[in-house]
FIKOL-595451 format. One record per residue: residue in one letter; x, y, z of N, C-alpha, C, CB in turn. Coordinates in steps of 0.1 Angstrom, whole numbers, padded with zeros to 4 digits, always signed. Glycine has a CB too. Layout:
REM FIKOL-595451
aXYZXYZXYZXYZ;...
//
This chain:
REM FIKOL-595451
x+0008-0012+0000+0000+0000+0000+0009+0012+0000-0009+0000+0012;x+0007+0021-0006+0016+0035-0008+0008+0044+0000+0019+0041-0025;x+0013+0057+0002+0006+0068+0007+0010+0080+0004+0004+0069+0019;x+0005+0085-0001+0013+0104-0012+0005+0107+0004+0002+0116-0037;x+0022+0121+0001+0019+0129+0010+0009+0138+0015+0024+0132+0009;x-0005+0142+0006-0016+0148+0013-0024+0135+0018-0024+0159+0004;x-0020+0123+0014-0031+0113+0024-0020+0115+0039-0032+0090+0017;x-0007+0112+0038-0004+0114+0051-0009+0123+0056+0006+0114+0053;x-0013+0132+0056-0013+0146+0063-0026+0146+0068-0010+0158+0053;x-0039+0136+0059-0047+0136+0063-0050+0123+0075-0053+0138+0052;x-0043+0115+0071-0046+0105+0083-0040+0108+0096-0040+0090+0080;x-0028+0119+0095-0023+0125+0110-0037+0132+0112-0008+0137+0112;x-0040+0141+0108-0052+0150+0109-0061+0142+0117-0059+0157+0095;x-0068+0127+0111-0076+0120+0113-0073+0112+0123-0077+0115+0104;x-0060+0109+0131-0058+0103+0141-0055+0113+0150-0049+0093+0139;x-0047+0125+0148-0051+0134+0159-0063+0140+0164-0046+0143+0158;x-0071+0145+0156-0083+0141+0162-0094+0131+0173-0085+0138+0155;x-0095+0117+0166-0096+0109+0172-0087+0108+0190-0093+0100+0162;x-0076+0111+0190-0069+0111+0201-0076+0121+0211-0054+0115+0198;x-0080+0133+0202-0088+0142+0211-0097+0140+0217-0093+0150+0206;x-0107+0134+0211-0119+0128+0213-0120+0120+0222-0124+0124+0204;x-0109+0110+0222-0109+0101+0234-0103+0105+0248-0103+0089+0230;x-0090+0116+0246-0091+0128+0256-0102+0133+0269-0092+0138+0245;x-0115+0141+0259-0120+0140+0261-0129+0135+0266-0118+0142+0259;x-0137+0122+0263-0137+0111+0269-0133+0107+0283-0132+0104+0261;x-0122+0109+0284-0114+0103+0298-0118+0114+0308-0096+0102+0298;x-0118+0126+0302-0121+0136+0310-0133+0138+0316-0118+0144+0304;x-0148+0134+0307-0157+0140+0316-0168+0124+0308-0163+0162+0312;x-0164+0112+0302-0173+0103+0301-0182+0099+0313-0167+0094+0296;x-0195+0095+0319-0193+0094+0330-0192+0082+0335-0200+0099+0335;x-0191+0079+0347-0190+0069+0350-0197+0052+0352-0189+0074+0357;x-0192+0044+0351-0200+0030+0343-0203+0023+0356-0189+0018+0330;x-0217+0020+0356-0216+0009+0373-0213-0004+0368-0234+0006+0383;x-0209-0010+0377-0200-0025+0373-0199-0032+0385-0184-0023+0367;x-0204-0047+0385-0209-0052+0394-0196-0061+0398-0223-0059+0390;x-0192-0061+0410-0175-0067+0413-0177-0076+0426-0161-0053+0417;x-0171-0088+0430-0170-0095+0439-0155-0088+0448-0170-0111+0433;x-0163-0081+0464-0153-0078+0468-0151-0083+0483-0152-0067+0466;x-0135-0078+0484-0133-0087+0499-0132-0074+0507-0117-0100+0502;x-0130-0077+0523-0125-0067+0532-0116-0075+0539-0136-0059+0542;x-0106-0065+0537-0093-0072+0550-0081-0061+0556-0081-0085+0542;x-0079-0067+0568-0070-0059+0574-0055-0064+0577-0075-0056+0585;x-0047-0057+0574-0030-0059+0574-0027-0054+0585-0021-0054+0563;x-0020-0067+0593-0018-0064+0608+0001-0071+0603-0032-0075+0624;x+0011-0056+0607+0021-0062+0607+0031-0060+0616+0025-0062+0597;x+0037-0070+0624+0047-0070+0632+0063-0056+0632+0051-0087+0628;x+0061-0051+0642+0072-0042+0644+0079-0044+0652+0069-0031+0645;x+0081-0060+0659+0087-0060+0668+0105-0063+0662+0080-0068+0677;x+0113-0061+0673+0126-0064+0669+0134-0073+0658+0128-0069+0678;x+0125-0084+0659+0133-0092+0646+0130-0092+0635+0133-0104+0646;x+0123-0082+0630+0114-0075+0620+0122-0064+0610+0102-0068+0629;x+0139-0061+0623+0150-0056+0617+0161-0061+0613+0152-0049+0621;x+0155-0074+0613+0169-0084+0605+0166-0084+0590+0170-0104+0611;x+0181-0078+0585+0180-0074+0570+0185-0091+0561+0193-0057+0566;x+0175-0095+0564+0171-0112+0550+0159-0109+0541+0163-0132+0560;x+0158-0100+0542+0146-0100+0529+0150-0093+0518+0131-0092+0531;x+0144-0092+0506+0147-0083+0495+0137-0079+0485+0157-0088+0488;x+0143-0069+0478+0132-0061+0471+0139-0053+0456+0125-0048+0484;x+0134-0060+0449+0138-0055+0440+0156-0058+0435+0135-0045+0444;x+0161-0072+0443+0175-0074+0444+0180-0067+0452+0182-0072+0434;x+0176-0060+0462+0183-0054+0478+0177-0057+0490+0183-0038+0479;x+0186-0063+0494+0185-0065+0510+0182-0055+0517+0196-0068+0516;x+0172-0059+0521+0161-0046+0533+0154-0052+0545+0145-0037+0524;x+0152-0048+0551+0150-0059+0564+0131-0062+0566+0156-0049+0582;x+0131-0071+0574+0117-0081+0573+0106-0068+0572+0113-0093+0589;x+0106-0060+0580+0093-0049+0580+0092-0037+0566+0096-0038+0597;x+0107-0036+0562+0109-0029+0552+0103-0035+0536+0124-0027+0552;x+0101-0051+0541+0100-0058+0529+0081-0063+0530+0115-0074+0529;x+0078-0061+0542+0065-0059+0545+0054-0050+0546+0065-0062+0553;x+0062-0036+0546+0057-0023+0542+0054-0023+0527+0066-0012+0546;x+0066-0025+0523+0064-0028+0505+0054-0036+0503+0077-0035+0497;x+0057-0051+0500+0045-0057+0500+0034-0050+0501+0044-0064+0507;x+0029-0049+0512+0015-0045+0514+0012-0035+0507+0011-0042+0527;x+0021-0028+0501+0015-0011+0499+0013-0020+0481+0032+0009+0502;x+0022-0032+0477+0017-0035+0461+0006-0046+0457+0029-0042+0454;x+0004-0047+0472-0008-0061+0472-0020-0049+0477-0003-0079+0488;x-0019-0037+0480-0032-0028+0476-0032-0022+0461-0033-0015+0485;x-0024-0021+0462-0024-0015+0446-0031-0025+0437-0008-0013+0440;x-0030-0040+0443-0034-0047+0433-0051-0052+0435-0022-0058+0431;x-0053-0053+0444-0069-0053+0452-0081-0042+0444-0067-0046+0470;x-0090-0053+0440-0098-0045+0428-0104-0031+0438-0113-0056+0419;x-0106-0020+0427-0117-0011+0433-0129-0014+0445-0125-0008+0422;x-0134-0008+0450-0147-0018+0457-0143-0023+0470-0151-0033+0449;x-0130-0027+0469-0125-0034+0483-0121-0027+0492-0113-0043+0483;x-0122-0035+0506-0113-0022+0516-0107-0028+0522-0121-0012+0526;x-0092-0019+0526-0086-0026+0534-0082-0021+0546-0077-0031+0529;x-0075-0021+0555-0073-0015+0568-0058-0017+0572-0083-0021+0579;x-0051-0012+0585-0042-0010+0587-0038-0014+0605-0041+0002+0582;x-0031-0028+0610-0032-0023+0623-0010-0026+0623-0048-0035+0636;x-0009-0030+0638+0005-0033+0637+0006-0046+0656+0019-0011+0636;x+0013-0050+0657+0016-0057+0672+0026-0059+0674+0010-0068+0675;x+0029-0054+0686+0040-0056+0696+0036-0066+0707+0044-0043+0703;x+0043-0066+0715+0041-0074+0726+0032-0083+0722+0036-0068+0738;x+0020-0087+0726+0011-0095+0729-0006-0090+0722+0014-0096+0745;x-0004-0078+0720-0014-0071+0713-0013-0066+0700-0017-0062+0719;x-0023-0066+0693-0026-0059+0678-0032-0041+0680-0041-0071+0668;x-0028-0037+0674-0034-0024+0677-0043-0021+0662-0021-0012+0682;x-0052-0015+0662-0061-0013+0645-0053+0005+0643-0088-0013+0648;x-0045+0008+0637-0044+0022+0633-0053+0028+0617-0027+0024+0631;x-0061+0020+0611-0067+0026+0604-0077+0019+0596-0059+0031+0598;x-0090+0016+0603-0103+0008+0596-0106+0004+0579-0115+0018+0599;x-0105-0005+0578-0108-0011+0568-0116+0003+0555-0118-0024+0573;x-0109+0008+0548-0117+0019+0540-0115+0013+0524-0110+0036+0543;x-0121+0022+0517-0121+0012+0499-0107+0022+0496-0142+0015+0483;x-0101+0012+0489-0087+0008+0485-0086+0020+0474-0085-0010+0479;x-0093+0020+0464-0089+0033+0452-0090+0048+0459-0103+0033+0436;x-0105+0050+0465-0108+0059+0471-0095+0067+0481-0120+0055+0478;x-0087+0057+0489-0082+0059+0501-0070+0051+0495-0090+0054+0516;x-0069+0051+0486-0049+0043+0485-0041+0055+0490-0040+0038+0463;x-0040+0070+0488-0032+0075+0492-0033+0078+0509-0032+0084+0483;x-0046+0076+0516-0045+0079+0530-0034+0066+0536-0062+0080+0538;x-0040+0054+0528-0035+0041+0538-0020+0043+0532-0042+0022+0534;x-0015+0042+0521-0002+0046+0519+0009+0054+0526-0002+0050+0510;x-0005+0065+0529+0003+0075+0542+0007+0068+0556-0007+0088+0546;x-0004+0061+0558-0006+0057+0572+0009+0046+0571-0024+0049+0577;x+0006+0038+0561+0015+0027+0557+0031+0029+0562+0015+0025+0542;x+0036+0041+0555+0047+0051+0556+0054+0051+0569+0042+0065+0555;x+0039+0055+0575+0045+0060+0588+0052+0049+0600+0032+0069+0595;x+0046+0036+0597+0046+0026+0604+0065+0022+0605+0035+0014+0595;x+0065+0022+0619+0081+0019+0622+0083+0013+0633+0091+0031+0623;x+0095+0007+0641+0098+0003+0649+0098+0008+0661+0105-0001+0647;x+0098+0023+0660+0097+0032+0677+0081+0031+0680+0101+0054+0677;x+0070+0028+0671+0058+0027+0674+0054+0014+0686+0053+0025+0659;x+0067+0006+0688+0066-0006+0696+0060-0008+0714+0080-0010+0694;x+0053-0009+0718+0055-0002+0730+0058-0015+0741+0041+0007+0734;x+0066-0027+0739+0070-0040+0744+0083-0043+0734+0057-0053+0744;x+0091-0047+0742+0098-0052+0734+0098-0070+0734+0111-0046+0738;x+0092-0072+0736+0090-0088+0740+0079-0092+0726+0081-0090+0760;x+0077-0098+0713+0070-0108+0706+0064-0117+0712+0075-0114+0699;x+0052-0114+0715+0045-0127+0716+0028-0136+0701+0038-0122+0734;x+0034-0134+0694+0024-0136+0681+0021-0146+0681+0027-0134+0667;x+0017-0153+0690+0001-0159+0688-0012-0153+0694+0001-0174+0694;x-0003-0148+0708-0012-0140+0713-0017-0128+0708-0009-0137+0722;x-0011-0127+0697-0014-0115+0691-0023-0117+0676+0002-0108+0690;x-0024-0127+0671-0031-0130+0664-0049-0127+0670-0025-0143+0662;x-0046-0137+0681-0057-0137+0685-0067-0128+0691-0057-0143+0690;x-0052-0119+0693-0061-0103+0698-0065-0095+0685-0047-0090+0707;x-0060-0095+0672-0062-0094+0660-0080-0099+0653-0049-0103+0657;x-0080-0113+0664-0097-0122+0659-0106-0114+0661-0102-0137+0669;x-0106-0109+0680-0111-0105+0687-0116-0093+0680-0105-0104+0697;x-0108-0085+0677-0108-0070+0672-0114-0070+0657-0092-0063+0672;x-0115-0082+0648-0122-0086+0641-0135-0087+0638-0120-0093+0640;x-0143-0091+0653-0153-0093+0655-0159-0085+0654-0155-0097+0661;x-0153-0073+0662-0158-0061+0662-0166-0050+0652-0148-0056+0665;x-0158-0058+0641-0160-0051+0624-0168-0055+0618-0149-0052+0613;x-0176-0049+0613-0188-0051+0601-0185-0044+0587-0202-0044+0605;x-0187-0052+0578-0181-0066+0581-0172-0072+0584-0182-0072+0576;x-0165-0087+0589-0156-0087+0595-0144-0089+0587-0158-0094+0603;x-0135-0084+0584-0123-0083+0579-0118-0096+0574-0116-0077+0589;x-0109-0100+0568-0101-0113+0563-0083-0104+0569-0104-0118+0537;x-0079-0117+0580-0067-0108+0588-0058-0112+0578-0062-0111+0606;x-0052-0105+0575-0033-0108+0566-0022-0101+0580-0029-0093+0544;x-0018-0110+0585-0007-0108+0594+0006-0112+0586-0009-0117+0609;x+0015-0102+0586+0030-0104+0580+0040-0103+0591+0035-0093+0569;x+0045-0116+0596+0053-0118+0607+0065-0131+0605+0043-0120+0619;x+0072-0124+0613+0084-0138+0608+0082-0148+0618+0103-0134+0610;x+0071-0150+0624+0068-0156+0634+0077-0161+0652+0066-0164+0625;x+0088-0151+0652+0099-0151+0660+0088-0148+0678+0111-0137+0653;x+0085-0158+0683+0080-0159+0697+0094-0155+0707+0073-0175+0699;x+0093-0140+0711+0101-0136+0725+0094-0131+0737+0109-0125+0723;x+0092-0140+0748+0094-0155+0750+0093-0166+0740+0086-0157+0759;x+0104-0176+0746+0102-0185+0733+0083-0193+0738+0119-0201+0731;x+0081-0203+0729+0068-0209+0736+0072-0218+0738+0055-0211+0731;x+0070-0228+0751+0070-0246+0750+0060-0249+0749+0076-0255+0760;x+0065-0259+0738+0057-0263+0728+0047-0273+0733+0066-0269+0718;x+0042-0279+0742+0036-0286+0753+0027-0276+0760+0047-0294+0762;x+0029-0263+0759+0021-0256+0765+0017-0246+0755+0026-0251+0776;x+0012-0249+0744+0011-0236+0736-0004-0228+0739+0012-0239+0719;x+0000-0214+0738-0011-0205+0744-0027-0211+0738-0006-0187+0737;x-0039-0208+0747-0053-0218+0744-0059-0207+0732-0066-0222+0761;x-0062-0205+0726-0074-0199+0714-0085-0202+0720-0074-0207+0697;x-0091-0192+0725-0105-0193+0729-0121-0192+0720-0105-0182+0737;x-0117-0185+0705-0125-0187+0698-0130-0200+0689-0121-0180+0693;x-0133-0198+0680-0137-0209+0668-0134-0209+0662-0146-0212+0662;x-0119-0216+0654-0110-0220+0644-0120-0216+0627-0106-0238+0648;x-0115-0206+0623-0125-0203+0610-0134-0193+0611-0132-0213+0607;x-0139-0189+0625-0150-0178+0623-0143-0168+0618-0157-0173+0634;x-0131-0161+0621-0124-0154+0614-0118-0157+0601-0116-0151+0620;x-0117-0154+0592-0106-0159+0581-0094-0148+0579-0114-0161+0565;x-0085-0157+0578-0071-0148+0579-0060-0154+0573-0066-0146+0593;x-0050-0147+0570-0034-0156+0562-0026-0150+0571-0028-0152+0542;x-0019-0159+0573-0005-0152+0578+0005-0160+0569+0000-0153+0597;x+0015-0142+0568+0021-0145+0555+0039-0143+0563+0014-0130+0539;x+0047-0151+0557+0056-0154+0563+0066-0146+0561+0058-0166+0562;x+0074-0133+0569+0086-0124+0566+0101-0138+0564+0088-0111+0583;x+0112-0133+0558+0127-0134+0565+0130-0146+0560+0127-0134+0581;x+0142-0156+0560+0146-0162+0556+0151-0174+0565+0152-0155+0551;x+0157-0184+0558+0158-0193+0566+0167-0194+0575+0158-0202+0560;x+0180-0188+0575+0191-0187+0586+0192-0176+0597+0204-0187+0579;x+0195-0187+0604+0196-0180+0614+0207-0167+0618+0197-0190+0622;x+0198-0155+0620+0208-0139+0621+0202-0134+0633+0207-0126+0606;x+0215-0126+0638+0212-0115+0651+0203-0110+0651+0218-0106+0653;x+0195-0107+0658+0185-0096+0659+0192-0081+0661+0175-0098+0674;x+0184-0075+0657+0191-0060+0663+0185-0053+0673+0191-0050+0654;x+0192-0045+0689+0185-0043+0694+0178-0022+0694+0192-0051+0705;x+0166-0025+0695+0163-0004+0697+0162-0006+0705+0151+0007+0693;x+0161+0010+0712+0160+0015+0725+0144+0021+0723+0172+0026+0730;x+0141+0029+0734+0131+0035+0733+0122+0043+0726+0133+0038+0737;x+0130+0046+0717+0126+0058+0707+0127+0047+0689+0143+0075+0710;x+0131+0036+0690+0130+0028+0676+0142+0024+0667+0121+0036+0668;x+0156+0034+0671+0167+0032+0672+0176+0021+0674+0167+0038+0677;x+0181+0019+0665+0188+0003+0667+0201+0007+0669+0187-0009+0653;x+0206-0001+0678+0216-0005+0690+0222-0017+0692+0211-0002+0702;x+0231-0018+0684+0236-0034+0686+0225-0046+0679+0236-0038+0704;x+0231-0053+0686+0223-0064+0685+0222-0072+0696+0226-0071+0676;x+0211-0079+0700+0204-0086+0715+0221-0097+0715+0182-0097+0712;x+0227-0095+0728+0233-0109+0730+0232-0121+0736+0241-0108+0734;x+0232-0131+0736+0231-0147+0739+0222-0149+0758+0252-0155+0739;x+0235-0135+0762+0227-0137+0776+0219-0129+0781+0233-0137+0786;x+0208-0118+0768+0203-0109+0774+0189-0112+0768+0209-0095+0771;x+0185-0124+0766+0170-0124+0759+0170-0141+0766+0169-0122+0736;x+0156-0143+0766+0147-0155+0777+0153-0169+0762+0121-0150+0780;x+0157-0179+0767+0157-0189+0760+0146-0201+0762+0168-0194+0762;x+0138-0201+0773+0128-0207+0774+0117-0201+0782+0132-0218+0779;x+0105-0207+0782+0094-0199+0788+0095-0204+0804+0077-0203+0779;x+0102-0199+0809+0101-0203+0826+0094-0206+0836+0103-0196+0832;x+0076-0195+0827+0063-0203+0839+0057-0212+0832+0050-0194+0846;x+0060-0217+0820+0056-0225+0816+0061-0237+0816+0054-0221+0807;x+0075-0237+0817+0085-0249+0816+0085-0255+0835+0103-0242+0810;x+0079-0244+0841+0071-0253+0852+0067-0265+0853+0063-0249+0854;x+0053-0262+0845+0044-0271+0844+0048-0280+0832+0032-0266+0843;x+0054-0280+0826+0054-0292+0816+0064-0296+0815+0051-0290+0804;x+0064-0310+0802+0074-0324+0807+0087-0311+0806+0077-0344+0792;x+0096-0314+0812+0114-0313+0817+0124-0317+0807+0118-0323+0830;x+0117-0329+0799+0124-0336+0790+0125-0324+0779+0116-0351+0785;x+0119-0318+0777+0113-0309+0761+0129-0302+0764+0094-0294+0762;x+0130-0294+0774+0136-0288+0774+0152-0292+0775+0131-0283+0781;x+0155-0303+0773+0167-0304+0775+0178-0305+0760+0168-0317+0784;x+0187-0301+0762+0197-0298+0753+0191-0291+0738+0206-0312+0751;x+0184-0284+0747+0177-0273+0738+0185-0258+0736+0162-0270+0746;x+0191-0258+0725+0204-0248+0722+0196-0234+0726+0212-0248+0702;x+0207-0224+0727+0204-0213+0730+0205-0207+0721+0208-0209+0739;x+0195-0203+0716+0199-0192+0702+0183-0181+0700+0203-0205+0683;x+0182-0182+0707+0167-0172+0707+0169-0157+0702+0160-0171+0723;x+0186-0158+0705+0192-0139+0706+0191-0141+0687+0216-0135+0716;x+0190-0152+0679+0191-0152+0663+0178-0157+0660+0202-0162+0656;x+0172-0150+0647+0157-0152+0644+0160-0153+0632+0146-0141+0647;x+0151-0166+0623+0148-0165+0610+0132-0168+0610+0159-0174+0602;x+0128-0170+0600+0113-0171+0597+0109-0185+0604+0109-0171+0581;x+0098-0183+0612+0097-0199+0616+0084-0204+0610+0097-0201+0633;x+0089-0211+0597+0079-0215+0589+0069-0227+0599+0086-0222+0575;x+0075-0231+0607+0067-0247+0612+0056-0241+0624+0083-0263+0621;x+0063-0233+0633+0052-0223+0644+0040-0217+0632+0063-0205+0653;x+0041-0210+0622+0036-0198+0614+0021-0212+0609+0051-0190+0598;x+0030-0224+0607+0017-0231+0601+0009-0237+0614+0021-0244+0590;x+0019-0244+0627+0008-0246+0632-0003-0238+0639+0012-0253+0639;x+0005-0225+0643-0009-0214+0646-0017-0214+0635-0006-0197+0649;x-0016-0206+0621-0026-0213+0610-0035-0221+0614-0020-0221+0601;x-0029-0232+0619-0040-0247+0618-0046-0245+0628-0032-0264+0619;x-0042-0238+0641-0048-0239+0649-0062-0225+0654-0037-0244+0656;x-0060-0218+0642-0071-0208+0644-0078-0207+0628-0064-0192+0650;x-0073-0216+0620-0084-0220+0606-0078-0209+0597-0104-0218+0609;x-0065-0204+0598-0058-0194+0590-0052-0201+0580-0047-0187+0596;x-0049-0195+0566-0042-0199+0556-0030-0198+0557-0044-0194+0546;x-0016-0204+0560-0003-0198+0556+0003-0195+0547+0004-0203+0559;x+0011-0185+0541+0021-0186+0531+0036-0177+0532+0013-0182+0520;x+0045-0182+0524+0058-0181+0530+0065-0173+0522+0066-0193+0531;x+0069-0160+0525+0079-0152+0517+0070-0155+0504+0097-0159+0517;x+0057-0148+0498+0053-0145+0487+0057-0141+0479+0047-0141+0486;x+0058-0143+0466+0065-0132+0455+0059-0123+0446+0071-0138+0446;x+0046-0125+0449+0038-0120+0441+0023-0116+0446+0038-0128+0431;x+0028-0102+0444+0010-0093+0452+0001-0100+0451+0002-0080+0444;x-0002-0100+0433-0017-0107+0431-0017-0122+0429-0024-0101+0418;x-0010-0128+0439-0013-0141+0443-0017-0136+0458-0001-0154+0441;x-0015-0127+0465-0015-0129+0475-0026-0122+0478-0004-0127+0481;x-0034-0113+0470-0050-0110+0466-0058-0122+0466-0052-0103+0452;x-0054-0128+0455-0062-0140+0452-0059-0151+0465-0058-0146+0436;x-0050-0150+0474-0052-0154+0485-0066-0149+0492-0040-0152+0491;x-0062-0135+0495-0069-0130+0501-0086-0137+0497-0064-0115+0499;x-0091-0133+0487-0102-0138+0477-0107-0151+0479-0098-0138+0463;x-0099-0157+0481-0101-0172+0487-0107-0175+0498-0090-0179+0488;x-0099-0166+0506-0107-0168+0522-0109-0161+0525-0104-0173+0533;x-0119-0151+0520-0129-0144+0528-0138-0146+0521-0128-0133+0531;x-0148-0140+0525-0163-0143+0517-0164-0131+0513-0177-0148+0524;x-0166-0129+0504-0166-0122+0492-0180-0115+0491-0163-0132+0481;x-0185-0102+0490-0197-0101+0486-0198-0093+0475-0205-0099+0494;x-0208-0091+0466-0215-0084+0452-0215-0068+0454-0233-0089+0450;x-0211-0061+0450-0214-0047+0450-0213-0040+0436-0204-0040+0460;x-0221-0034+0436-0217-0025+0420-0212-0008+0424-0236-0024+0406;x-0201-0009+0416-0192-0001+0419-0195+0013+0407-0179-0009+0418;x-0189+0028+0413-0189+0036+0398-0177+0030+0385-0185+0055+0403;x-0175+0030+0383-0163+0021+0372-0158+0036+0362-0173+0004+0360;x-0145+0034+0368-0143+0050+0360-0133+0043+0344-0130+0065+0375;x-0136+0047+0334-0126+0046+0323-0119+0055+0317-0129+0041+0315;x-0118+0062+0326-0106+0070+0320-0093+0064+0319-0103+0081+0328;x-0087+0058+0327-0073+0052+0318-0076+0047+0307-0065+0041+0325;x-0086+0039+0305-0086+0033+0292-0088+0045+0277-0099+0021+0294;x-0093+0053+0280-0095+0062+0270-0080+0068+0272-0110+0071+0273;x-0077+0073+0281-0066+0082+0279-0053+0076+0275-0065+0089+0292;x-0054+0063+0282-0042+0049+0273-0043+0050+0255-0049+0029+0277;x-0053+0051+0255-0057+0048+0239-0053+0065+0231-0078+0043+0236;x-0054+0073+0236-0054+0085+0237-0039+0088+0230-0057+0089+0253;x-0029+0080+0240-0017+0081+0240-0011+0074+0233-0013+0080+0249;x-0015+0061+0226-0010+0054+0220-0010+0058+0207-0014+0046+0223;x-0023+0062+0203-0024+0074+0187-0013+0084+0186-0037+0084+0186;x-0015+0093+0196-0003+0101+0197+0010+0092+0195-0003+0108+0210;x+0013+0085+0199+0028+0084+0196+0026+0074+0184+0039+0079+0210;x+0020+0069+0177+0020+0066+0163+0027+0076+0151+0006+0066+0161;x+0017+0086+0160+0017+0101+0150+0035+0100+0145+0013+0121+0162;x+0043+0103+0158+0058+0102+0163+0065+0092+0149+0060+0091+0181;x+0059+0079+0146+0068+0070+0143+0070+0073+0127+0063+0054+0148;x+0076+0066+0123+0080+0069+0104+0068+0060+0101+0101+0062+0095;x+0061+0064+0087+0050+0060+0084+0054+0046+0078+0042+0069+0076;x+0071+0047+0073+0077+0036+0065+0077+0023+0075+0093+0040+0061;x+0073+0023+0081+0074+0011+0091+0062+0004+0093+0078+0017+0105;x+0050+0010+0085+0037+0005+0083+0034+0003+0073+0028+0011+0087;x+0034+0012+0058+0033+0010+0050+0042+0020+0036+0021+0009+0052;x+0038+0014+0026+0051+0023+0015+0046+0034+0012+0055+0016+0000;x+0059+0048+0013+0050+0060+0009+0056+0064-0004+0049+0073+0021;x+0050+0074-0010+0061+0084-0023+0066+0093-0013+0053+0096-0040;x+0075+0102-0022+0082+0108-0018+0078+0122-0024+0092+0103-0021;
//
């Protein structure tokens, strides 16, 4: 096919145009209702100490468990359809705290991103991990919500106090009334913790004789045997995949380990929660304004690359 130069001139004319139009379009088309299956959930993530051991990565750089959990979360909203909402809490010690109610995800990506931001290790107010207990304070605070949330806890599962294992903390609820994932920080070897002080500041690292190696009122009551030639290394944390599943199992949670990918970890999400119908405003403006752009830079390219012209 050939093209003399006043057809070119007229098909730029004719595609710039068009580009306009769809411009426009983006700009004031209105909005489409569209009927979407959505979830609600809340991201409750650990800020305690071992949360600053740098085994995770992002992007090919080593950044530490909470640095690699902030991220995450902020790409696994990004990837959560319109419609959904998600929320924001964090736990220390033994408790979950909620810092920001489940709100819809497009509307509020930049508040929760803010809030997301802000989340750090001086926010801690224990230095002691206890996450199971903290899961469960997590259920509780679940209940509370209408509707009730699907929990995504991101923790390396590092129990300070350790737990014996013969005595593990009782779940008072119903395995499943909540639905939740806990999604596994950090790596498999064992590294130093690092220690903060008051203010969130890291200071060393915890040493051998300054952190609990066994649960003391617990190891009371239970067999004596458990505990023997049981190494000391509690002052080093890596992910503890085998704790992370049996809490899972034992409160009807999904596990998963060092994810790689947001929207599997949506479509986790999607899986276990129940899901309900809502029709949404459905905005298309990217799509018009994508298309928009793509004409335009047509315009850009040599026409010789499409078809034969004169000269």
């Amino acid at each position: 096919m050939r093209l003399s130069y006043q057809k070119r001139i007229l098909l730029t004319a004719i595609i710039m145009v068009t580009a306009l139009i769809l411009v426009m379009a983006a700009l004031w088309f209105p909005l489409v209702k569209r009927d979407v299956k959505i979830m609600d959930a809340i991201f409750v993530l650990d800020i305690t100490d071992s949360m600053n051991v740098k085994d995770a990565e992002i992007d090919g750089e080593k950044v530490s468990r909470l640095a690699w959990a902030k991220e995450f979360t902020r790409r696994t909203l990004l990837e959560m359809p319109c419609g959904a909402h998600a929320g924001l809490a964090i736990f220390s010690e033994a408790r979950s705290l909620i810092l920001m109610n489940p709100v819809e995800v497009c509307s509020s990506y930049h508040d929760l991103t803010q809030m997301l931001e802000q989340v750090d290790p001086y926010m801690a107010w224990a230095r002691s991990s206890e996450v199971s207990k903290a899961v469960y304070t997590a259920i509780r605070q679940a209940k509370q919500i209408e509707p009730k949330p699907t929990i995504v806890m991101l923790t390396d599962g590092h129990e300070s106090p350790p737990i014996n294992p013969t005595l593990f903390p009782k779940f008072a609820g119903t395995p499943g009334e909540v639905h939740g994932i806990l999604v596994g920080v950090g790596g498999d070897e064992l590294l130093p913790i690092p220690k903060t002080n008051d203010k969130g500041v890291i200071e060393g690292v915890w040493g051998v004789n300054e952190v609990m190696h066994e649960d003391v009122y617990a190891s009371m009551r239970a067999d004596k045997d458990v505990q023997v030639n049981k190494p000391r290394t509690e002052h080093l944390s890596s992910q503890k995949k085998s704790h992370l599943a049996t809490l899972a199992n034992r409160v009807g949670f999904a596990f998963v380990s060092s994810p790689n990918d947001p929207v599997d970890l949506v479509d986790t999400i999607r899986d276990e929660s129940n899901t309900r119908e809502q029709t949404i405003d459905y905005d298309l403006y990217a799509w018009f304004s994508g298309a928009a752009l793509l004409l335009i830079l047509l315009v850009f390219l040599p026409y010789r690359w499409f078809v034969r012209i004169d000269d």
